[in-house]
Wavefront OBJ file of the C-alpha trace (Angstrom):
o trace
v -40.084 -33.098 12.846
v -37.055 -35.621 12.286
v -34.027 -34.710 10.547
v -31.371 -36.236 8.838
v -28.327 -34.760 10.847
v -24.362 -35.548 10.730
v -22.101 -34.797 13.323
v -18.537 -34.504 12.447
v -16.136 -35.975 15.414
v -17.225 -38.901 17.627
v -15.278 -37.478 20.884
v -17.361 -37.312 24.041
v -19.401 -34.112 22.324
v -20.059 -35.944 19.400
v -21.264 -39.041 20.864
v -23.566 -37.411 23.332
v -25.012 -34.957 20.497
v -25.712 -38.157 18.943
v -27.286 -39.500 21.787
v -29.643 -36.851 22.536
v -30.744 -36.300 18.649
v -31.358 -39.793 18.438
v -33.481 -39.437 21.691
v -35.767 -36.595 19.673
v -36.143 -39.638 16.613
v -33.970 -38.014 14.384
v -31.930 -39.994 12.297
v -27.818 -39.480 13.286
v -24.850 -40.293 11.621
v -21.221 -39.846 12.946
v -18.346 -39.768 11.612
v -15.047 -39.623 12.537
v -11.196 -40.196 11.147
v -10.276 -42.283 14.485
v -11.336 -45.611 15.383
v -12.549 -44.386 18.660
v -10.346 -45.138 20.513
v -8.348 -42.780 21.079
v -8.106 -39.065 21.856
v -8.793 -36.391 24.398
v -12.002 -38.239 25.017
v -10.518 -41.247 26.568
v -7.257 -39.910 27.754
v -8.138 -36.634 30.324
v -8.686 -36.576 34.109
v -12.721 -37.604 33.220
v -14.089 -34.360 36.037
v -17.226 -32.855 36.220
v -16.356 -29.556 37.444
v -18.521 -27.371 38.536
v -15.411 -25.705 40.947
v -13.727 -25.054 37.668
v -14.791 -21.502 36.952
v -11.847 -19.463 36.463
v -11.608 -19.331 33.014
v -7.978 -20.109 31.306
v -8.219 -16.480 30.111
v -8.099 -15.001 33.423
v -6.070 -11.888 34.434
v -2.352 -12.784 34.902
v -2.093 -15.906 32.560
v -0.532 -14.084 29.281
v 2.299 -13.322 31.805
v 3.031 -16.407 33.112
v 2.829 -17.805 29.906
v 5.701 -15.734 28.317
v 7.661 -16.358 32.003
v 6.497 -19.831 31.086
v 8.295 -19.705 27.751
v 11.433 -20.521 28.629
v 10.454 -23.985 31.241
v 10.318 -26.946 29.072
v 8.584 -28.520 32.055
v 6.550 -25.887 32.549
v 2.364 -26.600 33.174
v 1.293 -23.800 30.565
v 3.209 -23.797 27.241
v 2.775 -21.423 24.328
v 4.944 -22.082 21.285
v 5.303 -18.795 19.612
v 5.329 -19.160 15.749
v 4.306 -16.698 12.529
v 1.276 -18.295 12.170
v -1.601 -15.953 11.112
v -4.091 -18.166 13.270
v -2.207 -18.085 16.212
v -1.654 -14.878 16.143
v -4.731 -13.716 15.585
v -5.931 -16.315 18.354
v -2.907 -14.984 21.284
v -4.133 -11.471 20.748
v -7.938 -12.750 21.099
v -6.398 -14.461 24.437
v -5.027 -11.511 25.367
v -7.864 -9.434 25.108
v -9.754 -11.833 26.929
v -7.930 -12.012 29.690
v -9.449 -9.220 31.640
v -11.166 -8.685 35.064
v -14.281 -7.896 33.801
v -14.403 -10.571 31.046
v -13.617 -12.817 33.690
v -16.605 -11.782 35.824
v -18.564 -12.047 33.211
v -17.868 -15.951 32.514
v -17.922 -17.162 35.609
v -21.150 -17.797 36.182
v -21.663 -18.999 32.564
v -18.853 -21.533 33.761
v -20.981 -22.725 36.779
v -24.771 -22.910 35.037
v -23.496 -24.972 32.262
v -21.196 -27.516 33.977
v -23.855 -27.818 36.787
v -26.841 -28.412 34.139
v -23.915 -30.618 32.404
v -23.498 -33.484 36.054
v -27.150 -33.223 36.528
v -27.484 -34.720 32.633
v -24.556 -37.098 33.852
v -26.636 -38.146 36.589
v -29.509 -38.737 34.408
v -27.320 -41.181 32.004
v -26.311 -42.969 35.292
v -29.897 -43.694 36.789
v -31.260 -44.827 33.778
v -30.345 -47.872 33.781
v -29.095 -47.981 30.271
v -25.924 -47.647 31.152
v -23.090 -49.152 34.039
v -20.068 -46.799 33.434
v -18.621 -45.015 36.645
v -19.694 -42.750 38.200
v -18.710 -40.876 41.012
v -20.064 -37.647 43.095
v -17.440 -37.536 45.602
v -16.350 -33.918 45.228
v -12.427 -32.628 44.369
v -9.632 -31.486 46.587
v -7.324 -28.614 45.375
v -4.126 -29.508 47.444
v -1.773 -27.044 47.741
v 1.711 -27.241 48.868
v 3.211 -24.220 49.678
v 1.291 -20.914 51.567
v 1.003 -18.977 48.250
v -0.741 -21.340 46.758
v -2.953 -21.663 49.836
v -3.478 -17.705 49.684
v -3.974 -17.840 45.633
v -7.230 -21.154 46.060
v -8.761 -19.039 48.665
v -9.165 -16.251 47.095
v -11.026 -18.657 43.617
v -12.831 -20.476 46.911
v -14.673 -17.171 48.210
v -15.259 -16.190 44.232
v -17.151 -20.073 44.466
v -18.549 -19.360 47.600
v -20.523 -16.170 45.602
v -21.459 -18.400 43.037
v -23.230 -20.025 45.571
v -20.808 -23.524 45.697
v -19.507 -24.828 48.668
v -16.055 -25.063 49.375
v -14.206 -26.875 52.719
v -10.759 -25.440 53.965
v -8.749 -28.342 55.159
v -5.552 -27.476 56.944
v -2.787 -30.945 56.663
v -4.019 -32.434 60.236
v -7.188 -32.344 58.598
v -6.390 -34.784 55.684
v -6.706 -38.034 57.138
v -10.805 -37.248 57.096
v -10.657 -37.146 53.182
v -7.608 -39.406 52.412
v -7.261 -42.384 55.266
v -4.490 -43.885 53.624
v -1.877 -41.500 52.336
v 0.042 -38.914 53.952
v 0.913 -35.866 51.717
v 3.176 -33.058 51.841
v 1.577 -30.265 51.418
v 0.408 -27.355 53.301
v -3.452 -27.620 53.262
v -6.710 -27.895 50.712
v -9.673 -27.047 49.873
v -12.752 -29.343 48.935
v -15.643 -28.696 46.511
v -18.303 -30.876 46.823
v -19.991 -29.818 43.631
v -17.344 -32.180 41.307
v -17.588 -35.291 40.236
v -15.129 -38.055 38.222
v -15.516 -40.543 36.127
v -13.665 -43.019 33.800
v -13.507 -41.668 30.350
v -12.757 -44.588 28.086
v -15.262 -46.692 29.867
v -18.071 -44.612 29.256
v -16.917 -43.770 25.442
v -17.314 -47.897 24.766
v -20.437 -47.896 26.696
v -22.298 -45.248 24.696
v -21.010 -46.150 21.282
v -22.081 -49.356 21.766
v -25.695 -48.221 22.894
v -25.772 -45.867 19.609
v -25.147 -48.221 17.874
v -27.782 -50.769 19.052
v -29.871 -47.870 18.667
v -29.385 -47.668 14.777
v -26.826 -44.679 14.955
v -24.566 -45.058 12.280
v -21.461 -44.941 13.153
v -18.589 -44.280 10.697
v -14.940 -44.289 11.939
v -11.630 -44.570 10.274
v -12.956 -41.679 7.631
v -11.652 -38.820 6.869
v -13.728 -35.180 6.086
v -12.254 -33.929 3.859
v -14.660 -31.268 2.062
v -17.576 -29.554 2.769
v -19.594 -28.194 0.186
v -21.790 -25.082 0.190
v -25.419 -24.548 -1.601
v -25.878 -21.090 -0.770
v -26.114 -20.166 2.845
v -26.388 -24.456 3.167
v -24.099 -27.052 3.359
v -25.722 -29.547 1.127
v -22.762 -32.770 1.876
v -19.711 -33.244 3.493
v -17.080 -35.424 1.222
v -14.964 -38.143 2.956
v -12.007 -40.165 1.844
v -14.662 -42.825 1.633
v -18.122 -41.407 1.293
v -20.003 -38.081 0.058
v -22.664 -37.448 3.026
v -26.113 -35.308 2.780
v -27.972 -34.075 5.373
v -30.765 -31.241 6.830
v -28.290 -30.530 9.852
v -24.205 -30.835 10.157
v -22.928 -30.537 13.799
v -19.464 -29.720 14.097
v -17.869 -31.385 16.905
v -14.496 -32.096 15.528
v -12.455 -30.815 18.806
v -8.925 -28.908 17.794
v -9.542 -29.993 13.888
v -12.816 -27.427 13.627
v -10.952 -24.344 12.851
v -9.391 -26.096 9.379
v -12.162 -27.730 8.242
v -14.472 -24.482 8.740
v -11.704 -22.746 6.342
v -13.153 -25.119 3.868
v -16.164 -23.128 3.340
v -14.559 -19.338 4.328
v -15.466 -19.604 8.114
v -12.758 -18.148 10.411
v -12.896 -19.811 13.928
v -10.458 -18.638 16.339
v -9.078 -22.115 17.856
v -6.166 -23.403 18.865
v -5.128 -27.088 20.110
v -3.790 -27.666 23.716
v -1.864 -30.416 24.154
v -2.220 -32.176 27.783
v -0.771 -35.509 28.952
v -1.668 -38.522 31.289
v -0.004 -41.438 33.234
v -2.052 -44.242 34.419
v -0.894 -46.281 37.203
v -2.254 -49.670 36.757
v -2.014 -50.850 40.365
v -3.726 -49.763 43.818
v -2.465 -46.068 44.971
v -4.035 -45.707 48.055
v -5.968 -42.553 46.192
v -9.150 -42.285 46.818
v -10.635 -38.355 46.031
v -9.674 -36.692 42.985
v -7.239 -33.933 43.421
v -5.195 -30.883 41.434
v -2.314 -30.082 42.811
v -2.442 -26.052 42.417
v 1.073 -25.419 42.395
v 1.957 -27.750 39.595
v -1.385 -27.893 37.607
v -1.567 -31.881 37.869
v -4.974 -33.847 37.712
v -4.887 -36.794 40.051
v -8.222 -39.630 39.629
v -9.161 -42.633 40.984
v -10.599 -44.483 38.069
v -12.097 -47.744 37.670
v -9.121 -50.116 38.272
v -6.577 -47.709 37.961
v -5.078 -43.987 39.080
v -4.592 -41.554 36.369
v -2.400 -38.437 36.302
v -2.290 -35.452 34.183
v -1.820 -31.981 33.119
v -0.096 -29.670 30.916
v -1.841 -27.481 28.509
v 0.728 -26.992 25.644
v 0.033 -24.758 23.192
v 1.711 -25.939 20.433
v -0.381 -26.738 16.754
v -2.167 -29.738 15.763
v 0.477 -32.853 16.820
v 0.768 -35.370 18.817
v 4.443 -35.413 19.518
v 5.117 -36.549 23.349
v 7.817 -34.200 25.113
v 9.366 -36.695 27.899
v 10.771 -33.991 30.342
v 6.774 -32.868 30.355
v 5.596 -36.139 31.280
v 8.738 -37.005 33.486
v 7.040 -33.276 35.746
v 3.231 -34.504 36.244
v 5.346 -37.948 37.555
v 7.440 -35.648 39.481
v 4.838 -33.215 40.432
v 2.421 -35.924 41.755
v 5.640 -38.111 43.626
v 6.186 -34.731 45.577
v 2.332 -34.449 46.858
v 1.803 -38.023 47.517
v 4.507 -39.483 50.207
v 5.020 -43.023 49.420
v 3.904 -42.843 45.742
v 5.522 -44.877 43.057
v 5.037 -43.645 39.307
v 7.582 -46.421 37.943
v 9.069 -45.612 34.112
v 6.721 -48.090 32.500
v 3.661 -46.325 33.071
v 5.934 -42.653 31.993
v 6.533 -44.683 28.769
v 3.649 -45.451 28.407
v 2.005 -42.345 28.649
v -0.877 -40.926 26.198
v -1.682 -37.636 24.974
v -4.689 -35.629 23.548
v -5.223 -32.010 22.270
v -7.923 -30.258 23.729
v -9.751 -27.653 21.239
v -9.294 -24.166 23.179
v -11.343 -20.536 22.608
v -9.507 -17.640 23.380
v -11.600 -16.841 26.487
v -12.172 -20.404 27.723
v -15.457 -20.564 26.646
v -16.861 -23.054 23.908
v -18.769 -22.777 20.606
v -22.094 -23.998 20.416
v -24.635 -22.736 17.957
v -25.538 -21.442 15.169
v -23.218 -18.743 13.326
v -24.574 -16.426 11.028
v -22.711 -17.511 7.868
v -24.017 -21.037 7.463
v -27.592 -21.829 8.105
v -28.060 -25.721 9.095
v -24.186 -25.961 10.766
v -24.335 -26.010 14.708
v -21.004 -25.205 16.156
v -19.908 -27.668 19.559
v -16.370 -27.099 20.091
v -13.561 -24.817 21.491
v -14.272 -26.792 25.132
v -11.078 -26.632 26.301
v -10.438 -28.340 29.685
v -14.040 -28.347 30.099
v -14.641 -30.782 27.126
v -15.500 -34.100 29.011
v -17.366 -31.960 32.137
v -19.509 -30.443 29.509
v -20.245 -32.978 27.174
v -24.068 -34.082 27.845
v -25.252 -30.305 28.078
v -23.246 -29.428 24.814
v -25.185 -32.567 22.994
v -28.599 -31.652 24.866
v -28.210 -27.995 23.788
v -27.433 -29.193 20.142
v -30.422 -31.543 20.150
v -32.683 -28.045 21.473
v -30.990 -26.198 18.708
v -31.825 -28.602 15.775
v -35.245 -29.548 16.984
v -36.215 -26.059 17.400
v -37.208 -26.245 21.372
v -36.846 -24.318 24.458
v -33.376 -24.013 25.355
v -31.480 -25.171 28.578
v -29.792 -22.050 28.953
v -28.759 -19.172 27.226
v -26.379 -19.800 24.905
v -25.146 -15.787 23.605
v -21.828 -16.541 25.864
v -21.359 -19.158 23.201
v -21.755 -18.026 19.946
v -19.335 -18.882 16.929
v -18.994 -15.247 16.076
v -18.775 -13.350 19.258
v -16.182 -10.640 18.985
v -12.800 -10.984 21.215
l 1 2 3 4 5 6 7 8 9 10 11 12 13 14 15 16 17 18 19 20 21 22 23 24 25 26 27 28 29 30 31 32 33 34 35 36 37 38 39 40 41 42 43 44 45 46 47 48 49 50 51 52 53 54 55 56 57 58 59 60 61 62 63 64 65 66 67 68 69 70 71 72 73 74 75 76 77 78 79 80 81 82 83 84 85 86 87 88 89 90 91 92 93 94 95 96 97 98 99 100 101 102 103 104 105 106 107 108 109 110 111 112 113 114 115 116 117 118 119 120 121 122 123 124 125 126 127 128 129 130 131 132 133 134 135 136 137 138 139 140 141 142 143 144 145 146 147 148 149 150 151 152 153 154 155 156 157 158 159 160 161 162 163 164 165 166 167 168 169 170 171 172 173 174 175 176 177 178 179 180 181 182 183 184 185 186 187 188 189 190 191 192 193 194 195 196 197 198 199 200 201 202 203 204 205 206 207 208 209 210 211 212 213 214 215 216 217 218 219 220 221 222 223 224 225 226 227 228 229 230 231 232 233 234 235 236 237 238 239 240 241 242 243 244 245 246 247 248 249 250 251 252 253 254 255 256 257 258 259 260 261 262 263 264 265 266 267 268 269 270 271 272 273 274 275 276 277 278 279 280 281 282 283 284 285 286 287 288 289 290 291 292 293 294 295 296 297 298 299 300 301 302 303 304 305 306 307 308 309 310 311 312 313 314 315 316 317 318 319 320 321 322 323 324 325 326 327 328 329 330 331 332 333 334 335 336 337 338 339 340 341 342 343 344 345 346 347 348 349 350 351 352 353 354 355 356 357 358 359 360 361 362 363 364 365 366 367 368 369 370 371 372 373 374 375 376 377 378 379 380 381 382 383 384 385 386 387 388 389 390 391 392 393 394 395 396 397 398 399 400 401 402 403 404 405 406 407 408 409 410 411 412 413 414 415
């Protein structure tokens, strides 16, 4: 049966919920207070990461963070404040960040980010669409030994998961990277990722939605939502008053105050990261982290991006120079013969990712609100996970069989 659904936020999760409702014939709006163009959507590393299962949660991290603290160049950054939602989100973290709750995600992590490049895949050979695409795997480089000992340690955890992973000592390199030398001390290569080029494939499929009689409303503002009982019966804009069967909120690191507006609690909090694009050839040709400094290094289509940072910090997007000045630094010191020149520093974007306490996302259906399905609190894993968050929404709304099990991911699991 079609429905009349709108999707707050027109990031990548947005747009490919959109995609996939309008798929089943029911008829999508999206709106959004951007002009999309800009964003976490078009401005992080663009992997598909399957390799990625260590949740940011894991055992060790509330540590580092407070030893983290004090580094204003630091690649985790918590800004402490008496903020009732933080703190009720840093002792959620906290909690979270246990061995067994660990286990538990990991291989959550892995099913849905390898159901999420197979949908990827899908867009590609369709023929609808021309973005890039690449399955070329990723290369954790790591410079010093202890960084070596820490990524083999998460490669035999892969290994379990069934993955595979390649150990590449530094007189191994040239067979992944012919034309760079790098100083570090070895890698490891999992050919489960994949990268892509994120703003190219945002225009791509808001362009085809919209051809496809999407409507698409940007540069507006929700700024209500109002309640009929256990319903929301219309979201009001700065523009518009919208109705609908089913709401899908996809609205990234703004969920959490827009939920307040109907007495939902949502444990979220924003994480800032950063990227530098060099507009010019590199010489890079396989995406890469490099482990010690928590930089993002891809090849995109006509140009080399680098990122990183996770900066925990509120809802802002105020750029911190000394943290961009490190993932220049950072990626200089890998890559011998690299030039990051100031231009592209100044110029450098930023985007704040929407992050769960145990680094796994909402989507679903809470228990409070009956026709709102929850698709956010991604994290890192926002553009990886995308397709499957938008298929999974589309299962959810038209009342089918579901990709996966989605109790990992409900709105009101306990931390």
């Amino acid at each position: 049966m079609s429905k009349k659904v709108v999707i707050i936020g027109g990031g990548i999760v947005g747009l490919c919920s959109a995609y996939y409702l309008m798929k089943e014939g029911h008829e999508v709006t999206v709106v959004d207070k951007s002009d999309f163009s800009k964003g976490a959507s078009y401005v992080n590393a663009g992997y598909i990461t399957p390799s990625h299962i260590i949740p940011l949660s894991a055992p060790g991290m509330v540590t580092k963070g407070l030893r983290w603290m004090l580094n204003s160049s630091s690649p985790f950054y918590v800004r402490p404040r008496l903020e009732s939602d933080f703190l009720r989100w840093g002792l959620a973290f906290k909690r979270s960040a246990t061995k067994a709750k660990v286990e538990s995600a990991i291989p959550v992590i892995k099913e849905i980010n390898l159901l999420s490049r197979q949908l990827y895949q899908d867009l590609k050979d369709s023929g609808e669409f021309g973005f890039h695409y690449d399955h070329h795997g990723l290369l954790m480089l790591c410079k010093t030994e202890k960084g070596w000992e820490e990524e083999l340690k998460v490669a035999e955890i892969a290994r379990s998961q069934g993955l595979i992973v390649e150990e590449v000592r530094k007189d191994q390199f040239k067979e992944y990277e012919s034309e760079l030398d790098l100083d570090i001390t070895g890698a490891l290569f999992f050919d489960c990722d994949a990268h892509m080029t994120p703003p190219n494939f945002m225009q791509e499929l808001l362009s085809y939605l919209k051809r496809k009689g999407v409507s698409i409303l940007g540069g507006e503002e929700v700024q209500d939502l109002k309640l009929k009982g256990n319903r929301i019966s219309e979201i009001i804009t700065d523009k518009n008053a919208l109705s609908a069967d089913e709401f899908v909120l996809s609205a990234g690191s703004w969920s959490a105050q827009l939920l307040k507006k109907i007495g939902v609690k949502l444990l979220l909090q924003a994480g800032k990261g950063y990227s530098i694009n060099a507009n010019r050839p590199t010489g890079i040709k396989l995406p890469g982290i490099l482990v010690e400094s928590k930089v993002a290094v891809t090849p995109m289509n006509g140009f080399t991006r680098f990122s990183g940072t996770m900066e925990i910090d509120g809802i802002n997007h105020n750029i911190k120079p000394q943290r961009v000045r490190a993932i220049a630094n950072a990626a200089m010191s890998y890559y011998d013969g690299l030039e990051i020149r100031s231009e592209d520093i100044q110029q450098a974007s930023c985007g704040l990712r929407p992050c769960s306490p145990d680094g796994l996302p909402y989507i679903g259906k809470g228990d409070k609100v009956d026709n709102l399905v929850f698709a956010t609190g991604h994290a890192m894993m926002g553009w990886s996970l995308g397709p499957i968050t938008g298929k999974l929404v589309t299962e959810i709304i038209s009342e089918k069989h579901l990709s996966m099990d989605i109790d990992p991911f409900h709105p009101d699991r306990k931390f």
